[in-house]
PDB file with one MODEL, atoms N, CA, C and O in Angstrom:
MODEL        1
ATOM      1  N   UNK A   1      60.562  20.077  11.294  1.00  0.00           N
ATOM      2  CA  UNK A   1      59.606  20.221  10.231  1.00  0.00           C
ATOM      3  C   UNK A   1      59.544  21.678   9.797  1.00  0.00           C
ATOM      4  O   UNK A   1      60.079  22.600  10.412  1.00  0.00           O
ATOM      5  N   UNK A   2      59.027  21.762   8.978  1.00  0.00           N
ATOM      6  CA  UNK A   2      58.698  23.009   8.200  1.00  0.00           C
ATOM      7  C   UNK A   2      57.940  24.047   8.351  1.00  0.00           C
ATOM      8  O   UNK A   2      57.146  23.781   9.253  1.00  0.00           O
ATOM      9  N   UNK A   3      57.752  25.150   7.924  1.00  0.00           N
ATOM     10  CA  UNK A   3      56.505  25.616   8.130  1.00  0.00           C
ATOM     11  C   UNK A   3      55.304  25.090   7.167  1.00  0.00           C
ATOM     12  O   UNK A   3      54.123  24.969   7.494  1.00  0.00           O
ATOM     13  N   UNK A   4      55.842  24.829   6.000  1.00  0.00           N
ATOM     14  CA  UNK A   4      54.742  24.219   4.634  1.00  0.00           C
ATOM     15  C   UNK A   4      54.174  22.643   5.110  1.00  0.00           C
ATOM     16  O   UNK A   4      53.109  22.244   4.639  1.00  0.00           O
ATOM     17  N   UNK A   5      54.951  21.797   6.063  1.00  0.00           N
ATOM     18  CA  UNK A   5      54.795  20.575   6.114  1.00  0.00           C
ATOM     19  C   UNK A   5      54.033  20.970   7.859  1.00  0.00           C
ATOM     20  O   UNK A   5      53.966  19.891   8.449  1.00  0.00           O
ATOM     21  N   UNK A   6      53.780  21.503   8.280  1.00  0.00           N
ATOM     22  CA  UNK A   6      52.765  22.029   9.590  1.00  0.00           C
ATOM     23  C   UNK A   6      51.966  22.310   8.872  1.00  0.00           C
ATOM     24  O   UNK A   6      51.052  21.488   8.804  1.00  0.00           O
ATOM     25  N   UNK A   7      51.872  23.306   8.151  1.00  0.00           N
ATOM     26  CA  UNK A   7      50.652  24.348   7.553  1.00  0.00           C
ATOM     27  C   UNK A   7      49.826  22.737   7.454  1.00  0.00           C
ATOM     28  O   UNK A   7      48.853  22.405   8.130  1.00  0.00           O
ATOM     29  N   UNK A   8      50.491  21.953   6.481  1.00  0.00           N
ATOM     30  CA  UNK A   8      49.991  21.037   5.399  1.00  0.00           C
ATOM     31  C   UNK A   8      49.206  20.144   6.487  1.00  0.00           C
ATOM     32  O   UNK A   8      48.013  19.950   6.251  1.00  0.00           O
ATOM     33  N   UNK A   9      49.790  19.544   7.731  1.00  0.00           N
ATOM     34  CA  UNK A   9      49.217  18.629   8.535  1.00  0.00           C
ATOM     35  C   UNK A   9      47.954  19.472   9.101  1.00  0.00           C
ATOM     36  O   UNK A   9      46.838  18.958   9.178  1.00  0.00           O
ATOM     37  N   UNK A  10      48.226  20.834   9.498  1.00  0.00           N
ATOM     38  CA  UNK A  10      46.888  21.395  10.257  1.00  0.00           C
ATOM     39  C   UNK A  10      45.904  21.415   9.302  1.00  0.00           C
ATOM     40  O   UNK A  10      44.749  21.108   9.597  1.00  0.00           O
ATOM     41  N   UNK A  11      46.321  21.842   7.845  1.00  0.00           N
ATOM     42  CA  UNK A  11      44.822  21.953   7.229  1.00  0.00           C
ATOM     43  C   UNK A  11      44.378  20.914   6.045  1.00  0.00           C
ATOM     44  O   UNK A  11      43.505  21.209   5.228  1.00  0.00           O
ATOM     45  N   UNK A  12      45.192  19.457   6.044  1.00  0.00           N
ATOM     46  CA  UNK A  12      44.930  18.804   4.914  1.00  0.00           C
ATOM     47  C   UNK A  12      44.503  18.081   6.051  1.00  0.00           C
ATOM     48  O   UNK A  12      43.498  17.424   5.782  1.00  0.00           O
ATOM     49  N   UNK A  13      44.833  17.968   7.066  1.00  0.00           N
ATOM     50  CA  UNK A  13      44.311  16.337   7.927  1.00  0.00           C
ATOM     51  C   UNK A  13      42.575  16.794   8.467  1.00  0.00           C
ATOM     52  O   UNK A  13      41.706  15.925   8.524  1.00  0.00           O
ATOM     53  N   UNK A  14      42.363  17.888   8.735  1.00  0.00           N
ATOM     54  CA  UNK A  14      41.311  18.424   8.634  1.00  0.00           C
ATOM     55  C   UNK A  14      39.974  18.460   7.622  1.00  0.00           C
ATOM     56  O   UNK A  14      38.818  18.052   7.739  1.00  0.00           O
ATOM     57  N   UNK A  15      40.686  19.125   6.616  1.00  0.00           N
ATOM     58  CA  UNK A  15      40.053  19.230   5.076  1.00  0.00           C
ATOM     59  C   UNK A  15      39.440  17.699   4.821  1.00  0.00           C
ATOM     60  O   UNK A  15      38.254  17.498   4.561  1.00  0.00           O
ATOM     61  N   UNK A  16      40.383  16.724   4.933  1.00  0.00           N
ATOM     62  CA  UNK A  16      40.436  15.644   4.698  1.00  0.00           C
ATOM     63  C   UNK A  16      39.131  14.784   5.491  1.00  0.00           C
ATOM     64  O   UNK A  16      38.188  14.155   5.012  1.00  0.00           O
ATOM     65  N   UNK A  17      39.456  15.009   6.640  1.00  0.00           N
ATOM     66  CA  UNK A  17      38.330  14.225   7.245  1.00  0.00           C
ATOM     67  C   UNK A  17      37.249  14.858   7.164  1.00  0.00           C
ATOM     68  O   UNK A  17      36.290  14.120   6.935  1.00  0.00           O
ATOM     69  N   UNK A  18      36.908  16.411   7.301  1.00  0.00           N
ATOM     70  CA  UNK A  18      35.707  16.960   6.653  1.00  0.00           C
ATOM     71  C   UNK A  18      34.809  16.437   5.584  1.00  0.00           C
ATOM     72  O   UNK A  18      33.590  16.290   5.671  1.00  0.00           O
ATOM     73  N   UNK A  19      35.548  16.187   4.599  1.00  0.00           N
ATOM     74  CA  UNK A  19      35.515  15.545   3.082  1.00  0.00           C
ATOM     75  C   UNK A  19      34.637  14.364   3.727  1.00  0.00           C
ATOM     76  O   UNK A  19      33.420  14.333   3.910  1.00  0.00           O
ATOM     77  N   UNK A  20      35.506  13.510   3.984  1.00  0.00           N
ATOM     78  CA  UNK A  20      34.999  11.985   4.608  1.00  0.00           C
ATOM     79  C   UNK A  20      33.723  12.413   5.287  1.00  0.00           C
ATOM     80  O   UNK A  20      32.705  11.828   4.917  1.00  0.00           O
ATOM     81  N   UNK A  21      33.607  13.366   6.248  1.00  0.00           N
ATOM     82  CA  UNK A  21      32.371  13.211   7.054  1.00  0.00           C
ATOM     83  C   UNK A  21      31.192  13.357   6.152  1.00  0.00           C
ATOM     84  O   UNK A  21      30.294  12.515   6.166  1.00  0.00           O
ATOM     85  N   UNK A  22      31.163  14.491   5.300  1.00  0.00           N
ATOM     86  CA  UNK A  22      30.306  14.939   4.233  1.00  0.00           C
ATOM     87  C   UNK A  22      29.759  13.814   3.326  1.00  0.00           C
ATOM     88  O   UNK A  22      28.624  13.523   2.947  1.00  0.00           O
ATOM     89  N   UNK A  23      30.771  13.380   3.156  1.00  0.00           N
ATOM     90  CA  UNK A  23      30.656  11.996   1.688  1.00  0.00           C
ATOM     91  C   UNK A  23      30.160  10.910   2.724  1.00  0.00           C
ATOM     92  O   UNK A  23      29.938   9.996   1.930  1.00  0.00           O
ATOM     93  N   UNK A  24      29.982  10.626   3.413  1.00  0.00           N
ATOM     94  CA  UNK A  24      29.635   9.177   4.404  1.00  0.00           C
ATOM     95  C   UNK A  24      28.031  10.316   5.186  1.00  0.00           C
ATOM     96  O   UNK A  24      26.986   9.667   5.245  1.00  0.00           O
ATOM     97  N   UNK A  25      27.966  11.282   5.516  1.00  0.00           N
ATOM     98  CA  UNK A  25      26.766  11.777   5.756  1.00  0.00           C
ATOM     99  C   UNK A  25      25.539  11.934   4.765  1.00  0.00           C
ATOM    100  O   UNK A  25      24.345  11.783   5.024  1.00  0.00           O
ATOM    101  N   UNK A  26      26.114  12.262   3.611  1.00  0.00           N
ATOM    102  CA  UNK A  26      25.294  12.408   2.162  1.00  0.00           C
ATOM    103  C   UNK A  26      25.036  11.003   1.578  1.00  0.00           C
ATOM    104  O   UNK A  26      24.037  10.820   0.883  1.00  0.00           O
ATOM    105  N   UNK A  27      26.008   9.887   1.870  1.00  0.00           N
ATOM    106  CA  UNK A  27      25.334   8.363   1.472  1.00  0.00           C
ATOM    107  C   UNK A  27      24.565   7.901   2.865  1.00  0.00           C
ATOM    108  O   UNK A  27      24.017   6.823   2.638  1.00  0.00           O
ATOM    109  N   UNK A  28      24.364   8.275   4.036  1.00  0.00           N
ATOM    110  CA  UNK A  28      23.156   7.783   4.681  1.00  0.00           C
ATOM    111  C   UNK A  28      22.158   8.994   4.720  1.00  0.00           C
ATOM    112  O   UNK A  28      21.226   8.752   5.487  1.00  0.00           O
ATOM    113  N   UNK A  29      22.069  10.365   4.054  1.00  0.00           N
ATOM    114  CA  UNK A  29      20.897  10.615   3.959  1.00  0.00           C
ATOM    115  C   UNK A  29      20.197  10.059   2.171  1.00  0.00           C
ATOM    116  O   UNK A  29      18.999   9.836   1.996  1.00  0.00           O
ATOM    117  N   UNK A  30      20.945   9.973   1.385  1.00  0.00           N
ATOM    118  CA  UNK A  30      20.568   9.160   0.468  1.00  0.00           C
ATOM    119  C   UNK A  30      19.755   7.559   0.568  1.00  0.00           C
ATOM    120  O   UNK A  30      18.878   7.121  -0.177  1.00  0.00           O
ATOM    121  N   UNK A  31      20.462   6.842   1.876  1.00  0.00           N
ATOM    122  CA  UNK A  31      19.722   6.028   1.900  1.00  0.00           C
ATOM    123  C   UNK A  31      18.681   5.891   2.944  1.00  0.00           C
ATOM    124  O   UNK A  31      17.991   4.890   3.142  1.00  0.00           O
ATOM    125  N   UNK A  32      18.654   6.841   3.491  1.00  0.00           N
ATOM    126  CA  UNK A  32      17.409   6.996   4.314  1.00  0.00           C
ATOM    127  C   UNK A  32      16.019   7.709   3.262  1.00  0.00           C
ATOM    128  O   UNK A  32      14.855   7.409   3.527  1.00  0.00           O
ATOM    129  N   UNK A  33      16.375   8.689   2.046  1.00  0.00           N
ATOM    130  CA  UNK A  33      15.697   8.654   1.908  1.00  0.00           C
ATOM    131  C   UNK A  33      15.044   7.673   0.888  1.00  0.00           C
ATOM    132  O   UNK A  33      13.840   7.643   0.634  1.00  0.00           O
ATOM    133  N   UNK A  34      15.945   6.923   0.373  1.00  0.00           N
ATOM    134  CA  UNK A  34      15.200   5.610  -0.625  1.00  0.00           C
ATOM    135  C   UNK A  34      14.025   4.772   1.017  1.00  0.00           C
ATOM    136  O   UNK A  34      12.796   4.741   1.078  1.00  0.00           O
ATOM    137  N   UNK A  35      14.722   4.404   1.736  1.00  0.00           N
ATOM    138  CA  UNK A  35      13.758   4.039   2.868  1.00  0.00           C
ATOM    139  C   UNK A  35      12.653   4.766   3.027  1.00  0.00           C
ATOM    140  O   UNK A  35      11.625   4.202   2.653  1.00  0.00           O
ATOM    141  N   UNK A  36      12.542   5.804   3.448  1.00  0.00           N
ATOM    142  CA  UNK A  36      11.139   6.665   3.439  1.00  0.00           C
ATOM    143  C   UNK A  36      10.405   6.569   1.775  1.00  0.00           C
ATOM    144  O   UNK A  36       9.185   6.703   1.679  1.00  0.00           O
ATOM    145  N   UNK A  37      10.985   6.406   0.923  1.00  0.00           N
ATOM    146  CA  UNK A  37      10.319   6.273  -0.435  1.00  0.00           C
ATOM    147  C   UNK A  37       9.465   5.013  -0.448  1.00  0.00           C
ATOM    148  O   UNK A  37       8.328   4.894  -0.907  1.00  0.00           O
ATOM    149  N   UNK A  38      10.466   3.808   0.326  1.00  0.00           N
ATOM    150  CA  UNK A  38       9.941   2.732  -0.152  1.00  0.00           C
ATOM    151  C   UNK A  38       8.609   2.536   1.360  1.00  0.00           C
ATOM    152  O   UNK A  38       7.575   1.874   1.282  1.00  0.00           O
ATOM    153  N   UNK A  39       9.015   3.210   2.408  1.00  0.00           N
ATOM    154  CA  UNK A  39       7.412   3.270   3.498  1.00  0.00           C
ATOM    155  C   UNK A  39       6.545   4.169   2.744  1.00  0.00           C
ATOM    156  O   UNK A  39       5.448   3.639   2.917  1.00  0.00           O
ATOM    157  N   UNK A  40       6.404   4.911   2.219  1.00  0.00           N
ATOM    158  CA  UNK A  40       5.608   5.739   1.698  1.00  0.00           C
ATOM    159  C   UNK A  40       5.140   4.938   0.821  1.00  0.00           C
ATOM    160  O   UNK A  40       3.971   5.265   0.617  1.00  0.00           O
ATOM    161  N   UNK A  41       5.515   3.814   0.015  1.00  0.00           N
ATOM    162  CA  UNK A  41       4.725   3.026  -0.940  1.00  0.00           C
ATOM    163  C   UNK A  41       3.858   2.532  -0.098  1.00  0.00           C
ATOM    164  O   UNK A  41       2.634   2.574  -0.219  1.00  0.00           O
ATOM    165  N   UNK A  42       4.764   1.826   1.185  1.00  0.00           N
ATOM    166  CA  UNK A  42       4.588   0.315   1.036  1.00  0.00           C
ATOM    167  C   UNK A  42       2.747   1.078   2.006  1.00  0.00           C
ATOM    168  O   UNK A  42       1.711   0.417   2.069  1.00  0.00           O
ATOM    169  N   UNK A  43       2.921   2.538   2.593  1.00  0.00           N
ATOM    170  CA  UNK A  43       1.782   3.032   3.743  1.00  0.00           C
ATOM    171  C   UNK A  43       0.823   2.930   2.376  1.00  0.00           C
ATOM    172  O   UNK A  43      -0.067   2.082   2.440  1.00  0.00           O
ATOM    173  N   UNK A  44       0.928   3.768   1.057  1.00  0.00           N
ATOM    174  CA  UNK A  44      -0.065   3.789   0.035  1.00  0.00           C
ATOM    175  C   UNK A  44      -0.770   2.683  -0.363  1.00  0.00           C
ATOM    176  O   UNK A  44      -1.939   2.650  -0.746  1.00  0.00           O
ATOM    177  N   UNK A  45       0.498   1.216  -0.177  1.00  0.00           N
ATOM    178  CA  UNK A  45      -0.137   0.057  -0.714  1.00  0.00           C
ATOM    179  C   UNK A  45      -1.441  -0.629  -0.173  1.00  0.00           C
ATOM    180  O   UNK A  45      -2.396  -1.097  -0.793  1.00  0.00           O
ATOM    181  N   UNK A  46      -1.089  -0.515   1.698  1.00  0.00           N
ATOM    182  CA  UNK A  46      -2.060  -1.343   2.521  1.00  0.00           C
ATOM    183  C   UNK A  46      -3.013  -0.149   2.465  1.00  0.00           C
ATOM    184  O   UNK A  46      -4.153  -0.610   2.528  1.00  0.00           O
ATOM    185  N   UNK A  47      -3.037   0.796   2.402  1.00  0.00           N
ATOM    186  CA  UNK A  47      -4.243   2.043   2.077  1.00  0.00           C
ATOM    187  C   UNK A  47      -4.769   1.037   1.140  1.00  0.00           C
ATOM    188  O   UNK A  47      -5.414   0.173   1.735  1.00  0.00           O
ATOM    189  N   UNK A  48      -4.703   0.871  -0.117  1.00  0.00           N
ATOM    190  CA  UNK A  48      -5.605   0.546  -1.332  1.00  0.00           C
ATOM    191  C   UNK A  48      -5.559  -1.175  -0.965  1.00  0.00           C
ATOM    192  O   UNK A  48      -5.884  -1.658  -2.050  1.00  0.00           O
ATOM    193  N   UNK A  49      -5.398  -1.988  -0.300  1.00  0.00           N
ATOM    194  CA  UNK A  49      -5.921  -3.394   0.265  1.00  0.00           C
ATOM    195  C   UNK A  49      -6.657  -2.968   1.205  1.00  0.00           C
ATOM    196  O   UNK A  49      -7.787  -3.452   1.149  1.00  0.00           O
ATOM    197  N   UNK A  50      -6.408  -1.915   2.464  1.00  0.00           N
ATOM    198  CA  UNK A  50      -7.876  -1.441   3.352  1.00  0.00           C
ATOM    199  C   UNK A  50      -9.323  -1.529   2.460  1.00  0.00           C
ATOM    200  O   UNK A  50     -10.175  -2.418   2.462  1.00  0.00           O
ATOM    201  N   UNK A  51      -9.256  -0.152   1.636  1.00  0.00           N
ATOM    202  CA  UNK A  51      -9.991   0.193   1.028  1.00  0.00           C
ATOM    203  C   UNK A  51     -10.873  -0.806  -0.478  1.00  0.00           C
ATOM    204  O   UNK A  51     -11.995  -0.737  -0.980  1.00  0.00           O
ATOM    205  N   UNK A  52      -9.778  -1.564  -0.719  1.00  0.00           N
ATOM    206  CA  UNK A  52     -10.657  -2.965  -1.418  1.00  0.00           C
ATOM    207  C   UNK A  52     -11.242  -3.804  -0.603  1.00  0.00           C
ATOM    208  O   UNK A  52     -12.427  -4.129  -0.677  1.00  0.00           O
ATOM    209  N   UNK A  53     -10.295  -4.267   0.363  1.00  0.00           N
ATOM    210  CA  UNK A  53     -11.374  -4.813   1.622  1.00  0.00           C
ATOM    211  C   UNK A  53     -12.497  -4.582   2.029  1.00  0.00           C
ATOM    212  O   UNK A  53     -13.325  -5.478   2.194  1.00  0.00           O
ATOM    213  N   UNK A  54     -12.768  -3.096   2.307  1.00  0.00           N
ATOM    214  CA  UNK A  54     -13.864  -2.424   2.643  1.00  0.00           C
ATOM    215  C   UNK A  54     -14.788  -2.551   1.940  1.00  0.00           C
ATOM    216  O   UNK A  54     -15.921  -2.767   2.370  1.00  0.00           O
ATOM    217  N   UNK A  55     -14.424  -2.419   0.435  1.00  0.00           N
ATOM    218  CA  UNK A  55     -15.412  -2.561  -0.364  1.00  0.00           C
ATOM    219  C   UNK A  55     -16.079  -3.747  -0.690  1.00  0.00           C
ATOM    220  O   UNK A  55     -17.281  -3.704  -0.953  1.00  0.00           O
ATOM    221  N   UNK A  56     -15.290  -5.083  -0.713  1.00  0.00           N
ATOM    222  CA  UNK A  56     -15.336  -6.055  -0.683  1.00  0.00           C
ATOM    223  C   UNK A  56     -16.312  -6.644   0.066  1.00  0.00           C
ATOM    224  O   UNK A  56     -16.986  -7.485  -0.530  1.00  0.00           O
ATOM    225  N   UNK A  57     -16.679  -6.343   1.686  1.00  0.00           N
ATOM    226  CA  UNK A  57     -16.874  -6.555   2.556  1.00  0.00           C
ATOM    227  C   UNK A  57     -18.270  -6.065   2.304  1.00  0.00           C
ATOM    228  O   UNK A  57     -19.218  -6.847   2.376  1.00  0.00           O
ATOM    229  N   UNK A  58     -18.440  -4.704   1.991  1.00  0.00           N
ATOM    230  CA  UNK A  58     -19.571  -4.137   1.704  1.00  0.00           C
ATOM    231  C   UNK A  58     -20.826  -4.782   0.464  1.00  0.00           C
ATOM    232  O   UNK A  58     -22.028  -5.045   0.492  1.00  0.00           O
ATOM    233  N   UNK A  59     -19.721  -4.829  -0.550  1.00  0.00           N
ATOM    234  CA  UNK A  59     -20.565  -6.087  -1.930  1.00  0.00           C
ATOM    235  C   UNK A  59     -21.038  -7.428  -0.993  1.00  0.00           C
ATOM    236  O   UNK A  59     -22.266  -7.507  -0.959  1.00  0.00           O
ATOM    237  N   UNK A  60     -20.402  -8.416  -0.284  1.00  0.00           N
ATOM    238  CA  UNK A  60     -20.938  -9.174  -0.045  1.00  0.00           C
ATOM    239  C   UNK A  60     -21.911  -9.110   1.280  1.00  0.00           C
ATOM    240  O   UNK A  60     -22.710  -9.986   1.609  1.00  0.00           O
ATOM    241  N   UNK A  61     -21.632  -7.740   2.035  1.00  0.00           N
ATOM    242  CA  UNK A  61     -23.172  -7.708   2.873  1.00  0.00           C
ATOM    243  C   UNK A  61     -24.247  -7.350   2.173  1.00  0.00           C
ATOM    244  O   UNK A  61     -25.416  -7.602   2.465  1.00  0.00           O
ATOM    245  N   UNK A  62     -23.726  -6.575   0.954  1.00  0.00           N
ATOM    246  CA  UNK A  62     -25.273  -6.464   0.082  1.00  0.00           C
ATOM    247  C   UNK A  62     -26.001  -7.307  -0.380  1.00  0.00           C
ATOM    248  O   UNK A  62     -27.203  -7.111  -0.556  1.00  0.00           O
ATOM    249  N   UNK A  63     -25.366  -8.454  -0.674  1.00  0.00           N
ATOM    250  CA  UNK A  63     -25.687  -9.712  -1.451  1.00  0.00           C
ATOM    251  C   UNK A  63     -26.225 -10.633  -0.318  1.00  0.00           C
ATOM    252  O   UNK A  63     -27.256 -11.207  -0.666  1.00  0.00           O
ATOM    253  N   UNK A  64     -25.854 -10.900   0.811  1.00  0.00           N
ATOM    254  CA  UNK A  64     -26.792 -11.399   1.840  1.00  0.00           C
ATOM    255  C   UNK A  64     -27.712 -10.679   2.467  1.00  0.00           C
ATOM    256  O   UNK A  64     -28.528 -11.288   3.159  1.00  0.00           O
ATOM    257  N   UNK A  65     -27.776  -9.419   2.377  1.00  0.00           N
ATOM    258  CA  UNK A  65     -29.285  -8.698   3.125  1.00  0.00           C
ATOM    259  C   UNK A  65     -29.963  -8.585   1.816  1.00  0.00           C
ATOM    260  O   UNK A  65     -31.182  -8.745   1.886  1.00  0.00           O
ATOM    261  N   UNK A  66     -29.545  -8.380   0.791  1.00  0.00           N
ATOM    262  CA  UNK A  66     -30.669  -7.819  -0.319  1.00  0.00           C
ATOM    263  C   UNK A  66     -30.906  -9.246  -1.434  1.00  0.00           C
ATOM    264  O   UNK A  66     -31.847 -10.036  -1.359  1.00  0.00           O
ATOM    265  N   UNK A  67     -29.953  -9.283  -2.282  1.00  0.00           N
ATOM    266  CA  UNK A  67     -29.840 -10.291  -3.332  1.00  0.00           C
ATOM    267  C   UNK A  67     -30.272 -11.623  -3.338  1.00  0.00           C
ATOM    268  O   UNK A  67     -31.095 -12.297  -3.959  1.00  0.00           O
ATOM    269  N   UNK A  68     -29.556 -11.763  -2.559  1.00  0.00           N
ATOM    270  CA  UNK A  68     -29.498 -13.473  -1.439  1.00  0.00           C
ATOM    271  C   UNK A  68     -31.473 -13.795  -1.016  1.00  0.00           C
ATOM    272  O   UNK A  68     -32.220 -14.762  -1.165  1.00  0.00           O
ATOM    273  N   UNK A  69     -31.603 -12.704  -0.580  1.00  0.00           N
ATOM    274  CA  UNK A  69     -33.311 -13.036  -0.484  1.00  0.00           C
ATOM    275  C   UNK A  69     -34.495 -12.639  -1.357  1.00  0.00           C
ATOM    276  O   UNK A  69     -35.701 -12.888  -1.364  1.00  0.00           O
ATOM    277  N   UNK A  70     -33.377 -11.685  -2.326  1.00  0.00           N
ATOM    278  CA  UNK A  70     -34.659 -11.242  -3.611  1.00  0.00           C
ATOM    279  C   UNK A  70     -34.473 -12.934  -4.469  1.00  0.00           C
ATOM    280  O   UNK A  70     -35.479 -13.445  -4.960  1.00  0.00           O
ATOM    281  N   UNK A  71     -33.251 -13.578  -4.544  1.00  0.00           N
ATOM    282  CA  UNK A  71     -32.971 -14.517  -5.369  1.00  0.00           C
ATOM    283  C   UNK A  71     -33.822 -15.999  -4.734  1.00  0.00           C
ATOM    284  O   UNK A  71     -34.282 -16.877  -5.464  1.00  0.00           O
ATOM    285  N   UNK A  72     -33.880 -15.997  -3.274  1.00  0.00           N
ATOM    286  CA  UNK A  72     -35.122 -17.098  -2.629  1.00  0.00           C
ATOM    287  C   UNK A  72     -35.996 -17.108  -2.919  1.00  0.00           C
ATOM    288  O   UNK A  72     -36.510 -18.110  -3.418  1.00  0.00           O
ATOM    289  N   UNK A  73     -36.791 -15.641  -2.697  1.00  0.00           N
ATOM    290  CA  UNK A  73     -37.802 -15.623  -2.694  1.00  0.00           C
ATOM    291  C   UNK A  73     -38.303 -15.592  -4.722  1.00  0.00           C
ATOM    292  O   UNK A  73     -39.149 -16.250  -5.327  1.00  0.00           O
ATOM    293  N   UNK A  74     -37.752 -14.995  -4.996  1.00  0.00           N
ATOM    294  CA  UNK A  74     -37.913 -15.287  -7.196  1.00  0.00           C
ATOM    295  C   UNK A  74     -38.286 -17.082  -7.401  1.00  0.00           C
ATOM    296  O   UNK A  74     -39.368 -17.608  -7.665  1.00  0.00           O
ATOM    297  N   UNK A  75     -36.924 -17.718  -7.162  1.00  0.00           N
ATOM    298  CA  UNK A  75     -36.880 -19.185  -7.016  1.00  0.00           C
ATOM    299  C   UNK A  75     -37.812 -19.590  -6.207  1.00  0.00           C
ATOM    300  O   UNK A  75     -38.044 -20.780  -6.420  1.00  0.00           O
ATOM    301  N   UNK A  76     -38.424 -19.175  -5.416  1.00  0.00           N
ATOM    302  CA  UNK A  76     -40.150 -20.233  -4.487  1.00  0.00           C
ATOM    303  C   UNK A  76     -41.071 -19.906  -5.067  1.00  0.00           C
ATOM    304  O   UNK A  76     -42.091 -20.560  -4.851  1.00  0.00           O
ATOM    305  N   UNK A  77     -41.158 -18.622  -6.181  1.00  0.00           N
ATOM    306  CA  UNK A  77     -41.888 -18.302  -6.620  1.00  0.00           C
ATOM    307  C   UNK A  77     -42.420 -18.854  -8.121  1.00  0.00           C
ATOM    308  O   UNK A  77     -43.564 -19.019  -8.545  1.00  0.00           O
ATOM    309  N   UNK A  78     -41.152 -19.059  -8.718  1.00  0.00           N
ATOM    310  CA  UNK A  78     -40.859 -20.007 -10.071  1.00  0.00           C
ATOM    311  C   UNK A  78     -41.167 -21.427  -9.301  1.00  0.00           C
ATOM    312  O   UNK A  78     -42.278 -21.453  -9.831  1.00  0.00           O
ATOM    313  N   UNK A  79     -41.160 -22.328  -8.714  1.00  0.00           N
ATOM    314  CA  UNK A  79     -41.156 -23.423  -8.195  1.00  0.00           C
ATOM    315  C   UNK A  79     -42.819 -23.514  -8.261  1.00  0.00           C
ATOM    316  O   UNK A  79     -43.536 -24.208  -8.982  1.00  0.00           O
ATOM    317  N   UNK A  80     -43.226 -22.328  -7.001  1.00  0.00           N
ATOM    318  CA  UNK A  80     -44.705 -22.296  -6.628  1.00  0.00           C
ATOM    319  C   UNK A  80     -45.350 -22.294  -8.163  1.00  0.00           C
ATOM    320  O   UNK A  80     -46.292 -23.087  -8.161  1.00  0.00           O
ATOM    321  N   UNK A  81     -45.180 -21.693  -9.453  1.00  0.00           N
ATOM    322  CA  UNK A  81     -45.781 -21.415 -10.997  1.00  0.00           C
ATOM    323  C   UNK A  81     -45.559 -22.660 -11.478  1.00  0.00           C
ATOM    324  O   UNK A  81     -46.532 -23.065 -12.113  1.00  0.00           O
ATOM    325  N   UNK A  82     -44.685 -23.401 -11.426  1.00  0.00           N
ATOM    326  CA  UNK A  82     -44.260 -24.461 -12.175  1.00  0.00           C
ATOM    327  C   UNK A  82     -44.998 -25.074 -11.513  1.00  0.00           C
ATOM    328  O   UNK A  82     -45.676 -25.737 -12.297  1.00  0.00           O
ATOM    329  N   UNK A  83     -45.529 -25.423  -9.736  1.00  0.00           N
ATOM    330  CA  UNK A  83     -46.278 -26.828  -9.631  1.00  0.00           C
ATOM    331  C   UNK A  83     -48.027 -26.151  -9.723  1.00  0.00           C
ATOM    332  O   UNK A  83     -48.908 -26.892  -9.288  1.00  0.00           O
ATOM    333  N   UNK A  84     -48.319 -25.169 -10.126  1.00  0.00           N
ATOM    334  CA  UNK A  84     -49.612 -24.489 -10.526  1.00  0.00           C
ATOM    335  C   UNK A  84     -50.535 -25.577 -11.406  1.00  0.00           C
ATOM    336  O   UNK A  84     -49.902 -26.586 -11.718  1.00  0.00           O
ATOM    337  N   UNK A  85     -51.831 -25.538 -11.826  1.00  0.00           N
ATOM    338  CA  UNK A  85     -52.703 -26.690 -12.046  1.00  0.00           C
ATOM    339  C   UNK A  85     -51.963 -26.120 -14.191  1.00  0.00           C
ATOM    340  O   UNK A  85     -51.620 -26.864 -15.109  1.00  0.00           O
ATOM    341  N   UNK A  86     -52.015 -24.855 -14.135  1.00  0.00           N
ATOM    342  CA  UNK A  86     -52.063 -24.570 -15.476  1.00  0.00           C
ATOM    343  C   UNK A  86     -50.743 -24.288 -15.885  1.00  0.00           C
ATOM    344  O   UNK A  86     -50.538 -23.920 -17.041  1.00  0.00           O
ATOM    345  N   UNK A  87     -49.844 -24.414 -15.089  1.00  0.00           N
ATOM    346  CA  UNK A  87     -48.830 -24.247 -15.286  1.00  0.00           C
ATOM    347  C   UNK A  87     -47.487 -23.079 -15.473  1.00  0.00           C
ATOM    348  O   UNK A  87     -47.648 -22.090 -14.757  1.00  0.00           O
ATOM    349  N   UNK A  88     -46.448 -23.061 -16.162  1.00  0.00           N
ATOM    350  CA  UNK A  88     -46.426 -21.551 -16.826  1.00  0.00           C
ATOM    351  C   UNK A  88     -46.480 -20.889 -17.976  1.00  0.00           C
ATOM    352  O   UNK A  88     -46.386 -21.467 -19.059  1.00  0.00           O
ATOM    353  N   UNK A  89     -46.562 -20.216 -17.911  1.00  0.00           N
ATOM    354  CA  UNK A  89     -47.388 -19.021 -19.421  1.00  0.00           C
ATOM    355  C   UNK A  89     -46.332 -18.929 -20.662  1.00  0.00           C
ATOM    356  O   UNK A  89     -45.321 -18.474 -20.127  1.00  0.00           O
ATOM    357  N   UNK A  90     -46.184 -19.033 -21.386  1.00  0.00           N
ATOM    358  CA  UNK A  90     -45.092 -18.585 -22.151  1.00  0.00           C
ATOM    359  C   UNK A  90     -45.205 -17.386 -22.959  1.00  0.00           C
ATOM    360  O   UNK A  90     -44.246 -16.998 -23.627  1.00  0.00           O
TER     361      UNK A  90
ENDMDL
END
């Protein structure tokens, strides 16, 4: 062999797979980071279903400690006027 056809094997078979490592390292940090893009949604998403939950949860304890018994007690009260001797007022 040559000296040009040595040179060529020591630094193209090299060069070469360098290349390859780079190009196959840069498509799995590419797709690692679409992955972290798409956990970063998916962490934001169940954040805002927590936080409707919460709220959710909160509207309807209001409505059974507060509402729920202002709305009984209104209705026994309309009931109690309506069976009154004079009735109700208009």
């Amino acid at each position: 062999m040559t000296f040009l056809g040595v040179a060529a094997k020591v630094v193209v078979g090299p060069l070469s797979g360098a290349f390859a490592g780079a190009w196959a390292a840069q498509g799995i940090a590419k797709r690692n980071a679409g992955v972290q893009r798409r956990l970063e949604e998916l962490r934001a998403t169940n954040a805002a279903i927590s936080t409707t939950l919460s709220i959710l949860s909160t509207c309807v304890a209001l409505k059974r400690q507060h509402v729920l018994p202002m709305k009984t007690n209104y209705d026994a009260q309309k009931e109690e006027l309506a069976r009154s001797p004079g009735g109700p007022r208009r």
